[in-house]
CHARMM internal coordinates of N, CA and C (Angstrom, degrees):
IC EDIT
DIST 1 N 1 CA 1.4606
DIST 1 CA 1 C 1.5327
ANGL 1 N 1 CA 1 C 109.88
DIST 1 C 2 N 1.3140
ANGL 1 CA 1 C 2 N 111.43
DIHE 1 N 1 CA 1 C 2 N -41.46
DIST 2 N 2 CA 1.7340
ANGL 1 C 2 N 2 CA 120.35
DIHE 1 CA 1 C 2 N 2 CA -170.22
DIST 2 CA 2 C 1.7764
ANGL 2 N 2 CA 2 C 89.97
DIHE 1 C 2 N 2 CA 2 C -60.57
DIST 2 C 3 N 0.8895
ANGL 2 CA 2 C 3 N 103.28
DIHE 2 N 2 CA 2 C 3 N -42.03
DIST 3 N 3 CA 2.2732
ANGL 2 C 3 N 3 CA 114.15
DIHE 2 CA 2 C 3 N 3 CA -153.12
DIST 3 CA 3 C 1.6385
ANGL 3 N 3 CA 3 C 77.08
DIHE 2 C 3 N 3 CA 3 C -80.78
DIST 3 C 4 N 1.4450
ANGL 3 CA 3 C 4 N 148.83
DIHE 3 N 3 CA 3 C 4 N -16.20
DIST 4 N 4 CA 1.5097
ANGL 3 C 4 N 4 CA 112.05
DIHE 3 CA 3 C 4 N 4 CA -161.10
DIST 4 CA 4 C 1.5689
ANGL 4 N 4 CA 4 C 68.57
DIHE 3 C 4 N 4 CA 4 C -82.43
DIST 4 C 5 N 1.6025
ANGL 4 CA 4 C 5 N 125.63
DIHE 4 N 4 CA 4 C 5 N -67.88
DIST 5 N 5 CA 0.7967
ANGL 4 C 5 N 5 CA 134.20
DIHE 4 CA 4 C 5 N 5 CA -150.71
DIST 5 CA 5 C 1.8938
ANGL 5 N 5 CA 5 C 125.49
DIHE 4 C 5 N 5 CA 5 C -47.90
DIST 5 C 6 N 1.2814
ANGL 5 CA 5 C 6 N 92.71
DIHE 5 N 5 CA 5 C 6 N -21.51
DIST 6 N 6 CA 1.7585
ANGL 5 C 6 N 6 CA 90.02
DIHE 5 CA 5 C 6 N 6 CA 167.30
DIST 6 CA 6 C 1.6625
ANGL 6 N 6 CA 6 C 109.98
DIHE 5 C 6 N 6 CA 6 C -90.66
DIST 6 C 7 N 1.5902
ANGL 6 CA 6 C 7 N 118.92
DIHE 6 N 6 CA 6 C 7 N 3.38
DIST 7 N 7 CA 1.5106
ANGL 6 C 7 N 7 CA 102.00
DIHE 6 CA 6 C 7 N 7 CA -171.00
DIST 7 CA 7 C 1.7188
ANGL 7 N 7 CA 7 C 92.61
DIHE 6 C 7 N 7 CA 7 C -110.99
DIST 7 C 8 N 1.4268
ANGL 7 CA 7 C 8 N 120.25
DIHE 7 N 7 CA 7 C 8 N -16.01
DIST 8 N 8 CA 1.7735
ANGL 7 C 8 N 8 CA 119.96
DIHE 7 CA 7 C 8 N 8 CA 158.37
DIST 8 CA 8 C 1.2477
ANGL 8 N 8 CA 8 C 95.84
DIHE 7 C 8 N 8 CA 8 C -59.01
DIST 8 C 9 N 1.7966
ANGL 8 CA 8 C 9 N 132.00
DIHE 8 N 8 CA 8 C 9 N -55.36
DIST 9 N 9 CA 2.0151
ANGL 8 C 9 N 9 CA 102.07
DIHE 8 CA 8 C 9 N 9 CA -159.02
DIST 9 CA 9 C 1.3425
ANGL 9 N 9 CA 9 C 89.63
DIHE 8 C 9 N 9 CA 9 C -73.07
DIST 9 C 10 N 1.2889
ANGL 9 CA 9 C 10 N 132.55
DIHE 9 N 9 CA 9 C 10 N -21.27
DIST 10 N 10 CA 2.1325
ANGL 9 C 10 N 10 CA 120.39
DIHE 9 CA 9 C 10 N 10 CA -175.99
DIST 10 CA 10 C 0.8360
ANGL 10 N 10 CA 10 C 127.74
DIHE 9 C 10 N 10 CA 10 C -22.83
DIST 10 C 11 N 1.9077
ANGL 10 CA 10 C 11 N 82.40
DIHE 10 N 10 CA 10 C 11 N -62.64
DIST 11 N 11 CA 1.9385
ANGL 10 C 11 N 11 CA 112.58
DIHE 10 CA 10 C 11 N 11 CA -170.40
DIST 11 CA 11 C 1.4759
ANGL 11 N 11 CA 11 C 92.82
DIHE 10 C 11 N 11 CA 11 C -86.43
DIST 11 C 12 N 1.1712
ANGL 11 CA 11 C 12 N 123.14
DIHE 11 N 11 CA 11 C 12 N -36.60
DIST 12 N 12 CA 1.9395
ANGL 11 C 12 N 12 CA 99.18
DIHE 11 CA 11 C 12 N 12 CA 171.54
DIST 12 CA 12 C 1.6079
ANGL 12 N 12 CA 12 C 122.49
DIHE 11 C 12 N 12 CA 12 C -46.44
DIST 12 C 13 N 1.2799
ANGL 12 CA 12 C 13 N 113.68
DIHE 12 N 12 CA 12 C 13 N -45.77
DIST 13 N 13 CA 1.5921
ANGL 12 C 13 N 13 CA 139.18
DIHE 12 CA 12 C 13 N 13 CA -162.91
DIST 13 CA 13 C 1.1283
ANGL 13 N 13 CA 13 C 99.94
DIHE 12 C 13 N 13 CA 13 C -76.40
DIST 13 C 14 N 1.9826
ANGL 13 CA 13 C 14 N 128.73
DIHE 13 N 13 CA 13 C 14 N -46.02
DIST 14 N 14 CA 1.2225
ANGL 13 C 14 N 14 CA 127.85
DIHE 13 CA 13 C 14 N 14 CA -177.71
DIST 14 CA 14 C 1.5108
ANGL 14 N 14 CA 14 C 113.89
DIHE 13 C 14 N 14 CA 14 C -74.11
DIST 14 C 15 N 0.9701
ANGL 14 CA 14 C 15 N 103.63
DIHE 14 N 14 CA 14 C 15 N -49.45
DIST 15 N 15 CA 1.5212
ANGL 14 C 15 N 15 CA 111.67
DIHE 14 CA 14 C 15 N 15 CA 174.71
DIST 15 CA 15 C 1.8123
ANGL 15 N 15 CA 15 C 104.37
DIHE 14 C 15 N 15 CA 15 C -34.94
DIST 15 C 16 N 1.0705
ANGL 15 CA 15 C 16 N 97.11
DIHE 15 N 15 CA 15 C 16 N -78.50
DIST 16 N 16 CA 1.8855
ANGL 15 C 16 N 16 CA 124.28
DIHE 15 CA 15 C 16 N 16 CA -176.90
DIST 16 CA 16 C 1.2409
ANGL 16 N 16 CA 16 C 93.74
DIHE 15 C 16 N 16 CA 16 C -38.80
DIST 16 C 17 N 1.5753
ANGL 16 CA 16 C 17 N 134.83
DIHE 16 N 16 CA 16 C 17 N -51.34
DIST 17 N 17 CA 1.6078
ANGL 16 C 17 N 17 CA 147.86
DIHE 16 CA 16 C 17 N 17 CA 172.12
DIST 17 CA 17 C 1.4677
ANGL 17 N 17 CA 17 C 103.63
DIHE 16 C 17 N 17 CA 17 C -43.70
DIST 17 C 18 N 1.1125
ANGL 17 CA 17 C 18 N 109.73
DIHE 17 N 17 CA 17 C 18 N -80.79
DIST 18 N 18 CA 1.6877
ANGL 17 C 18 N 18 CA 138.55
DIHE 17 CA 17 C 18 N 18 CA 170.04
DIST 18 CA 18 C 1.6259
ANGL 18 N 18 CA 18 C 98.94
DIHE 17 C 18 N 18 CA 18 C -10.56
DIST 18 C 19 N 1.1279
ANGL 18 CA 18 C 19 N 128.40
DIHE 18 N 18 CA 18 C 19 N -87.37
DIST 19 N 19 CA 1.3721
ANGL 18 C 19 N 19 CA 146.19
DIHE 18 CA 18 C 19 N 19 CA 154.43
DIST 19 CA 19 C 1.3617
ANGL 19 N 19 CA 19 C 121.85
DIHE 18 C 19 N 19 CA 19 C 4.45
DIST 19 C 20 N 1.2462
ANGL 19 CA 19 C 20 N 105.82
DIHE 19 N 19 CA 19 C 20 N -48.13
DIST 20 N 20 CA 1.3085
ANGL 19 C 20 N 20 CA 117.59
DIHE 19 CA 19 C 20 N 20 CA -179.71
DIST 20 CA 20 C 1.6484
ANGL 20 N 20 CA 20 C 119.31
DIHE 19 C 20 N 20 CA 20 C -117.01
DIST 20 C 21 N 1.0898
ANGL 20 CA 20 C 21 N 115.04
DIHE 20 N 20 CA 20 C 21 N -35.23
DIST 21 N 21 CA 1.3739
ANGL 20 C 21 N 21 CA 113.68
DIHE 20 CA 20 C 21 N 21 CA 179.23
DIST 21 CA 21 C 1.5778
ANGL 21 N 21 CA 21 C 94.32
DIHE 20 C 21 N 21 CA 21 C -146.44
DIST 21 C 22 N 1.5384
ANGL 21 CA 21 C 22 N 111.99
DIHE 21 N 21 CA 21 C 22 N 128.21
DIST 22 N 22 CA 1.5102
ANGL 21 C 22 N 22 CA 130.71
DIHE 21 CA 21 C 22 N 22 CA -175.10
DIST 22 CA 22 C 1.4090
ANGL 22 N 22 CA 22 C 98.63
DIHE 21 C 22 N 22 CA 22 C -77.12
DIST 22 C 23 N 1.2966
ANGL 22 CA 22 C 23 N 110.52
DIHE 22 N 22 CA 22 C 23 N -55.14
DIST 23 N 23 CA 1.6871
ANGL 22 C 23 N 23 CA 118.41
DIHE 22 CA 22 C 23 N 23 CA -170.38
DIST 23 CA 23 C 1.3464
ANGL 23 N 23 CA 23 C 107.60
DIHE 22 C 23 N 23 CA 23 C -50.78
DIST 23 C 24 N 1.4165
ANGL 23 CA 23 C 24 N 100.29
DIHE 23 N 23 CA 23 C 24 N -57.22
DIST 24 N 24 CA 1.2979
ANGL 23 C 24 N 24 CA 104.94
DIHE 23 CA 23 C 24 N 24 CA -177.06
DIST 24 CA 24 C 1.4315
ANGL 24 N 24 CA 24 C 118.56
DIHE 23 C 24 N 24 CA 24 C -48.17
DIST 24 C 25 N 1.0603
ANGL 24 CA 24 C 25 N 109.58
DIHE 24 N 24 CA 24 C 25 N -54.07
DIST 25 N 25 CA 1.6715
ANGL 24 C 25 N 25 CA 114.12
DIHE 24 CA 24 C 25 N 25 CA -170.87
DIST 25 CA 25 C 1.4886
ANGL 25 N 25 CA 25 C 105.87
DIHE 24 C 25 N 25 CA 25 C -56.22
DIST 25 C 26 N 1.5027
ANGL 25 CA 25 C 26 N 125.12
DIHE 25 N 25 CA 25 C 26 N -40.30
DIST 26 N 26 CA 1.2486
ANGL 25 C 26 N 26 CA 126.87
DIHE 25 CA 25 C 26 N 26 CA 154.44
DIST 26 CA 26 C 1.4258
ANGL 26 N 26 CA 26 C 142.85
DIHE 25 C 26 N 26 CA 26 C -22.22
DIST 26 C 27 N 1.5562
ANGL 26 CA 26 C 27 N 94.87
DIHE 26 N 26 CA 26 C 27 N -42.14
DIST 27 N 27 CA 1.7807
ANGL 26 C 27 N 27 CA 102.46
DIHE 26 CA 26 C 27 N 27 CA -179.76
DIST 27 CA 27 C 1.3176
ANGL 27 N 27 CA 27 C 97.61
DIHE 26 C 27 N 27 CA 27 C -89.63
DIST 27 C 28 N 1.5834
ANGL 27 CA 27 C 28 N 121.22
DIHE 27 N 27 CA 27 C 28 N -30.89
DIST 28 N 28 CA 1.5268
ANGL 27 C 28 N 28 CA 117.49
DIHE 27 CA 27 C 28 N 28 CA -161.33
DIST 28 CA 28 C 1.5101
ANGL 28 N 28 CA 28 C 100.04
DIHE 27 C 28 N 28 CA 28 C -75.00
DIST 28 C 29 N 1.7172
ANGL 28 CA 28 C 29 N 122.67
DIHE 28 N 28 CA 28 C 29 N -23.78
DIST 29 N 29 CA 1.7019
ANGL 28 C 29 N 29 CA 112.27
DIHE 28 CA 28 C 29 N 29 CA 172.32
DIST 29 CA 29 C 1.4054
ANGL 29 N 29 CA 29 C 115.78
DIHE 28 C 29 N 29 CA 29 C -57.12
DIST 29 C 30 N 1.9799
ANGL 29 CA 29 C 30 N 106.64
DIHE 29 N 29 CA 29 C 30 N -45.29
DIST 30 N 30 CA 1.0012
ANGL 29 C 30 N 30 CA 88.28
DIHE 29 CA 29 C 30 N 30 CA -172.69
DIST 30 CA 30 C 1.3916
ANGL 30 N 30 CA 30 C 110.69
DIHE 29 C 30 N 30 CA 30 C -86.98
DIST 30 C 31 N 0.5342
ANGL 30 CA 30 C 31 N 147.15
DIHE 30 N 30 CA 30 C 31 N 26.62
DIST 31 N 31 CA 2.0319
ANGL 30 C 31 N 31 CA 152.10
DIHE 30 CA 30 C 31 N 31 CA 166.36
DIST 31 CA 31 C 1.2296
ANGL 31 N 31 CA 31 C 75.48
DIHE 30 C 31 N 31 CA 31 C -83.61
DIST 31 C 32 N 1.5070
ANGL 31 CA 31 C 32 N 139.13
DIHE 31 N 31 CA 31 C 32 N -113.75
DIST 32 N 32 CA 0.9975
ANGL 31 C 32 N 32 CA 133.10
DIHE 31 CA 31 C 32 N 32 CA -116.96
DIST 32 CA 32 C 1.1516
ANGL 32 N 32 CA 32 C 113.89
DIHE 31 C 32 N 32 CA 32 C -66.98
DIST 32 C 33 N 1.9966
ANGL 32 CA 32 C 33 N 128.16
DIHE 32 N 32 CA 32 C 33 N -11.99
DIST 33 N 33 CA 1.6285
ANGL 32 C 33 N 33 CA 126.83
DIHE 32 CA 32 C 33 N 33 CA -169.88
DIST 33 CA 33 C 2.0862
ANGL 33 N 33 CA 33 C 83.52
DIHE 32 C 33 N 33 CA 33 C -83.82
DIST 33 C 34 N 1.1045
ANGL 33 CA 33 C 34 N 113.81
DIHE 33 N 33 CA 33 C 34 N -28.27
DIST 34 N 34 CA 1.6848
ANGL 33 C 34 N 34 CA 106.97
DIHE 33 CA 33 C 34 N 34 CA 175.95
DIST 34 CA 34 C 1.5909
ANGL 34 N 34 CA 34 C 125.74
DIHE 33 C 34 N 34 CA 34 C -87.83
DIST 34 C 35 N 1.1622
ANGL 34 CA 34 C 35 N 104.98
DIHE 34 N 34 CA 34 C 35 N -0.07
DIST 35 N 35 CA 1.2096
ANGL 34 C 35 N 35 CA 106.26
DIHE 34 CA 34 C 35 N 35 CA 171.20
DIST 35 CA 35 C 1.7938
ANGL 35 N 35 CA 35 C 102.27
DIHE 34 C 35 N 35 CA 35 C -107.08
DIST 35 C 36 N 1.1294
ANGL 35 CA 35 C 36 N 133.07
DIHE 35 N 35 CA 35 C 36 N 11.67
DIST 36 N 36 CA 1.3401
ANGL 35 C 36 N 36 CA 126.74
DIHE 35 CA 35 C 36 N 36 CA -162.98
DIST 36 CA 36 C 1.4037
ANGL 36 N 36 CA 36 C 99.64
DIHE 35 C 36 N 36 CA 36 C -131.22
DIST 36 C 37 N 1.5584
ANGL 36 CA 36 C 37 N 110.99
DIHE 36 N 36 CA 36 C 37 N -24.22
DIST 37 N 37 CA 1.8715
ANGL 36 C 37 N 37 CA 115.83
DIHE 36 CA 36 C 37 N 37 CA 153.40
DIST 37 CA 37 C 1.0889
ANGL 37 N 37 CA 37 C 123.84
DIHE 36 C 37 N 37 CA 37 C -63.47
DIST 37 C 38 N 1.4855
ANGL 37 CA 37 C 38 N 116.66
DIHE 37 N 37 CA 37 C 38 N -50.00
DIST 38 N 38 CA 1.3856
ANGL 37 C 38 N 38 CA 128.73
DIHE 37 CA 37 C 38 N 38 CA 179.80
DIST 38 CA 38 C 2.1777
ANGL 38 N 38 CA 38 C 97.09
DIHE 37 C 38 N 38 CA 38 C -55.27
DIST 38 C 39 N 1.1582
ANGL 38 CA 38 C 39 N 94.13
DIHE 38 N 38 CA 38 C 39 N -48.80
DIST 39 N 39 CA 1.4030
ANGL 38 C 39 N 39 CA 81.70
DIHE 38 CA 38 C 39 N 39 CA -147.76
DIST 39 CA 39 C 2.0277
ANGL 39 N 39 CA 39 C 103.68
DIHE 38 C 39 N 39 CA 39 C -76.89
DIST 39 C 40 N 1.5527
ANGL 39 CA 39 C 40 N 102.00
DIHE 39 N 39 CA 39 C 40 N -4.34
DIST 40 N 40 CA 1.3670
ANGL 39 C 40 N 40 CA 117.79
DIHE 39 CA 39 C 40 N 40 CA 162.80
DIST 40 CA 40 C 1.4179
ANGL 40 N 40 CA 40 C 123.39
DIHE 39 C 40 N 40 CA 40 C -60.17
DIST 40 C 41 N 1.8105
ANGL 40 CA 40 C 41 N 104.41
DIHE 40 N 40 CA 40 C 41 N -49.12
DIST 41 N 41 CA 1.4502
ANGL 40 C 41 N 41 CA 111.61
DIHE 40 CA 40 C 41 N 41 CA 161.93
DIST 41 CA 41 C 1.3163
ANGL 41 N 41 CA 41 C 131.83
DIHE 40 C 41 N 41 CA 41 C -64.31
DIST 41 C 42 N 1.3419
ANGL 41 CA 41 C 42 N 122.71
DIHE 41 N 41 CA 41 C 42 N -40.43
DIST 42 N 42 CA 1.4148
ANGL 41 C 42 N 42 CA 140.23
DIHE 41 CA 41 C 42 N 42 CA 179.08
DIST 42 CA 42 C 1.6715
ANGL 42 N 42 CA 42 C 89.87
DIHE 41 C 42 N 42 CA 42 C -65.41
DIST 42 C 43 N 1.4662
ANGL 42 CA 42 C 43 N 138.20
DIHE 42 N 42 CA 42 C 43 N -31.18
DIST 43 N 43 CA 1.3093
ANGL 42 C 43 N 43 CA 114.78
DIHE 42 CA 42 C 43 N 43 CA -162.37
DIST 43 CA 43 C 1.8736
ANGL 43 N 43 CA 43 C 98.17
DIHE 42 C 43 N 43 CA 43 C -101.26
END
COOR INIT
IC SEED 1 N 1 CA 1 C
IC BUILD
């Protein structure tokens, strides 16, 4: 439930990112698809 809920503000944050800087929003997907493995393994 916690993990749906941090990957809804993601796509809020990326989106809002997106908007303004493409690149940017780019690194922040992949941050968050690597921070959501890591925290798959760790669990």
């Amino acid at each position: 439930m916690a993990q749906a809920a941090l990957v809804a503000t993601a796509s809020v944050m990326m989106r809002r990112t997106a908007s303004v800087n493409p690149r940017r929003a780019a690194s922040v997907i992949l941050g968050s698809v690597t921070d959501a493995n890591e925290g798959y393994t760790a669990a």
